[in-house]
C-alpha positions, 0 to 999 in steps of 0.5 A: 436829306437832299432837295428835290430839282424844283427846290434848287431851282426855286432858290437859284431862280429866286437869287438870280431875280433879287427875291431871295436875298442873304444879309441883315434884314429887319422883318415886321416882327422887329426880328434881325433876319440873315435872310429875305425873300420877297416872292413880289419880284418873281414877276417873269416867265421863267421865274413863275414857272419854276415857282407855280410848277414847285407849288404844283409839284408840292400840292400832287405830292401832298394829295398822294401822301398818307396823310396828305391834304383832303381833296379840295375844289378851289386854290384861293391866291391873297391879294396881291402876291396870291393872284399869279401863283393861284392861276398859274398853280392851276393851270400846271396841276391841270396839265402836269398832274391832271388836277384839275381844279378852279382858282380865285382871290380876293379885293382889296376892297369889295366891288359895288357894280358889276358881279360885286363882292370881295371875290372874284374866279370860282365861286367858293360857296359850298367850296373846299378851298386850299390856300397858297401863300408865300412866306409864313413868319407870323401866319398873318395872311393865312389866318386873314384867307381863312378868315375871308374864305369862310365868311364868304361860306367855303371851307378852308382844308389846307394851306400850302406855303412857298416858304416855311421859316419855320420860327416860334409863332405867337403862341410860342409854337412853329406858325405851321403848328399854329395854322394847323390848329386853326383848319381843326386838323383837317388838314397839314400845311406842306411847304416848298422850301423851309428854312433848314432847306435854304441852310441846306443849299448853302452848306452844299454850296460852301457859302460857310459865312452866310451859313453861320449867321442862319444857324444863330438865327435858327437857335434863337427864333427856330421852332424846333419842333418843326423839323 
């Protein structure tokens, strides 16, 4: 296995800007973790570059694969992270990959004047809508967009992740596998970079310490079956 450009470039670009980050970090699941990436401080221009040109790149694959994704009319961004990549993902599979769809992302709160609501962007009533998010440990922002797309009458299709930390879920299963069940098997759930990615970069640099520590990770929290 070796990663593709947008993969290395992803992880250098996403170290050089503080958000991906190797050393002793505590997640909200309460697990100790060797490393953090927080997509929150991929906030210039060439850094959002890099990571919307990576989810386009991954989303035109996905489309061409067999299986790959269904067709879908809208990317759907959570609020707040969600909001740049949604828009800059469709921008560049508009000028890179001639996809051309629409975006939208959702309040925090629902709007009372105005066009009102919890949406904003392309309406995605009637909708296939994919999903973008940033890192899935529990899969707790992907199950509340699917929750939020639907009650707003689109039809969530598939999901696409910046980073899959491929660890056990609630259920005793990768997240993936878990998130998969919730879309009915319409459709799969591609990722940038996964966990084994990362270790892969780190071995290839010599960075053997932070290597080691991710391997203990990966054999106490990984989901196995997702590699």
């Amino acid at each position: 296995m070796s990663l593709e450009k947008y993969q290395t470039e992803l992880i250098e670009h996403g170290m050089s800007a503080g958000a991906l980050k190797f050393g002793t970090f505590t997640l909200k699941s309460g697990r100790t973790s060797p490393y953090f990436f927080n997509a929150g401080l991929l906030a210039s221009g060439p850094v959002l570059d890099t990571l919307c040109s990576a989810y386009a790149a991954t989303i035109a694959r996905a489309l061409q694969a067999s299986p790959g994704l269904p067709a879908f009319d809208v990317l759907f961004g959570p609020a707040y992270k969600g909001i740049p990549f949604a828009a800059g993902t469709a921008l560049l599979l508009h000028r890179d990959h001639g996809i051309t769809v629409g975006f939208a992302y959702d309040r925090k709160e629902a709007k009372d004047h105005g066009e009102g609501g919890i949406l904003v962007g392309a309406p995605v009533r009637g909708k296939r809508v994919l999903v973008l998010d940033d890192v899935a440990t529990a899969g707790t922002a992907i199950r509340g967009a699917i929750e939020t797309v639907t009650r707003e009458g689109g039809e969530v299709v598939g999901a696409v992740l910046m980073l899959d930390r491929q660890e056990v879920g609630k259920e005793g299963k990768s997240t993936l596998a878990e998130v998969e069940a919730l879309l009915g098997g319409k459709g799969r759930v591609p990722t940038i970079l996964k966990m084994k990615d990362l270790m892969e970069w780190l071995q290839e640099h010599g960075r053997t310490e932070e290597l080691a520590k991710m391997q203990e990770y990966w054999e106490q929290y990984g989901a196995k079956e997702s590699e």
